[in-house]
C-alpha positions as CSV (number, residue, x, y, z in Angstrom):
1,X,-80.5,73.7,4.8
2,X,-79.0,72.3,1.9
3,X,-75.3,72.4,3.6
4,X,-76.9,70.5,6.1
5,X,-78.2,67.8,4.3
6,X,-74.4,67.7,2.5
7,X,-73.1,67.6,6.1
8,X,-74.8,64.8,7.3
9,X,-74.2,63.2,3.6
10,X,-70.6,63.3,4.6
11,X,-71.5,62.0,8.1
12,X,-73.0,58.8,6.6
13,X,-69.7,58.7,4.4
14,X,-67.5,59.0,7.0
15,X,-69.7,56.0,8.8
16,X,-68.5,53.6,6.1
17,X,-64.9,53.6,7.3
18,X,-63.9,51.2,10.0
19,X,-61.1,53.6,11.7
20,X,-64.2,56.1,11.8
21,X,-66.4,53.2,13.3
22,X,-64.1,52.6,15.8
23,X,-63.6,56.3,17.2
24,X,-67.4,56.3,17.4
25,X,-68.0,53.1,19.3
26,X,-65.3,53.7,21.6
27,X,-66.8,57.1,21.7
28,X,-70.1,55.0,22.8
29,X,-68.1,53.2,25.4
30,X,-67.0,56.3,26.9
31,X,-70.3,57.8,27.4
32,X,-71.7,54.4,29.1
33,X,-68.3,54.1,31.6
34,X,-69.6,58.0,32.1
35,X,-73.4,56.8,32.8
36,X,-72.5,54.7,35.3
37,X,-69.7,56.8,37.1
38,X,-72.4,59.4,37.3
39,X,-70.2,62.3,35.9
40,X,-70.9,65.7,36.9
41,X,-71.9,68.7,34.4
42,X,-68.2,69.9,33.4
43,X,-67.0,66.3,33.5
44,X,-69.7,65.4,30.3
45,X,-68.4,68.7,28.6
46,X,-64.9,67.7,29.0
47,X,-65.9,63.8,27.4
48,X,-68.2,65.1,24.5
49,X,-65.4,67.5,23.6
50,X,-62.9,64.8,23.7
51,X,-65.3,62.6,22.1
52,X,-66.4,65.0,19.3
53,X,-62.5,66.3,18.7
54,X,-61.4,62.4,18.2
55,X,-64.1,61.3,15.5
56,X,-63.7,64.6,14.2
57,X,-60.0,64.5,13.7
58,X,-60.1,60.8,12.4
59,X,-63.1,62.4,9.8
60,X,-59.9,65.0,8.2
61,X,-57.4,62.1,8.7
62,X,-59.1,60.0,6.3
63,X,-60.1,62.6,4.0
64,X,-56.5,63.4,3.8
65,X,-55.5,59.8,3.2
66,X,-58.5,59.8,0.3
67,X,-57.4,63.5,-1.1
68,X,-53.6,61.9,-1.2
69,X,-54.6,59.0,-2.7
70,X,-56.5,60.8,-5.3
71,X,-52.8,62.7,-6.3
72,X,-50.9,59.4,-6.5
73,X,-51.4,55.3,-6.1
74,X,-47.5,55.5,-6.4
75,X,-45.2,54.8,-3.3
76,X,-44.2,58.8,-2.4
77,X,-42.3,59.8,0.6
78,X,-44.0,63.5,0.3
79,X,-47.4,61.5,0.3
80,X,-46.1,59.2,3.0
81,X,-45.1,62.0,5.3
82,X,-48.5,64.0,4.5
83,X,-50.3,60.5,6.0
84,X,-48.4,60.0,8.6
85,X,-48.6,63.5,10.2
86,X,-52.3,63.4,9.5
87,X,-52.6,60.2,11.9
88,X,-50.2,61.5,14.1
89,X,-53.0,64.7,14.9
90,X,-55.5,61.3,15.5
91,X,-52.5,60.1,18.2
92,X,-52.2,63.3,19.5
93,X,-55.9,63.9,20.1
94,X,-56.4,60.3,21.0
95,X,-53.9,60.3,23.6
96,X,-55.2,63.9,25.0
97,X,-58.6,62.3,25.0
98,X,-57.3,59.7,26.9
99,X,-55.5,61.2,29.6
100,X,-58.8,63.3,30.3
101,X,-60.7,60.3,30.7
102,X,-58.1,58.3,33.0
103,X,-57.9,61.5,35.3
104,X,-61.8,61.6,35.6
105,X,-61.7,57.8,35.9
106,X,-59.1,58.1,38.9
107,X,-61.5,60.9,40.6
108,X,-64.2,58.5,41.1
109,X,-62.0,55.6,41.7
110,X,-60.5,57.9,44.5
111,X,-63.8,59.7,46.1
């Protein structure tokens, strides 16, 4: 119980940032375009998975950004690199999300 009550701690932490924020409300978005395109059982388990994998993702890019920070407030190209490869997994996710969404999108636009 009590790693459970730290998890949802780090929940409410991860809330505070606005790149976080963002992930969830377009995650909110997504699930209201879903309500009213009336997707089927394996098309909600394909969103909530994208959904959950995106704010997840964006949850250990900005711990790594924090955990970085932590080592050095210094300009570092090992720290730069470190960052950027961490938002590029966000990209990549993001843009896998996406694509899932735009092909269930175009199979109700097309029925």
């Amino acid at each position: 119980m009590v790693k459970f009550h730290h998890a949802l701690n780090g929940l409410k932490a991860a809330m505070q940032d606005h790149s976080i924020r963002l992930q969830v409300y377009l995650g909110i978005a997504a699930v209201v375009i879903g309500l009213f395109l009336r997707l089927d059982y394996g098309e909600w388990m394909a969103v909530s998975f994208c959904i959950g994998m995106v704010i997840a993702v964006e949850i250990l890019n900005t711990c790594m950004e924090r955990l970085c920070d932590l080592y050095t407030e210094r300009k570092d190209d090992r720290i730069r690199i470190i960052k950027d490869m961490a938002a590029a997994a966000v990209l990549v996710v993001s843009f896998a999300a996406a694509c899932i969404g735009a092909m269930i999108l175009f199979a109700h636009v097309c029925r």
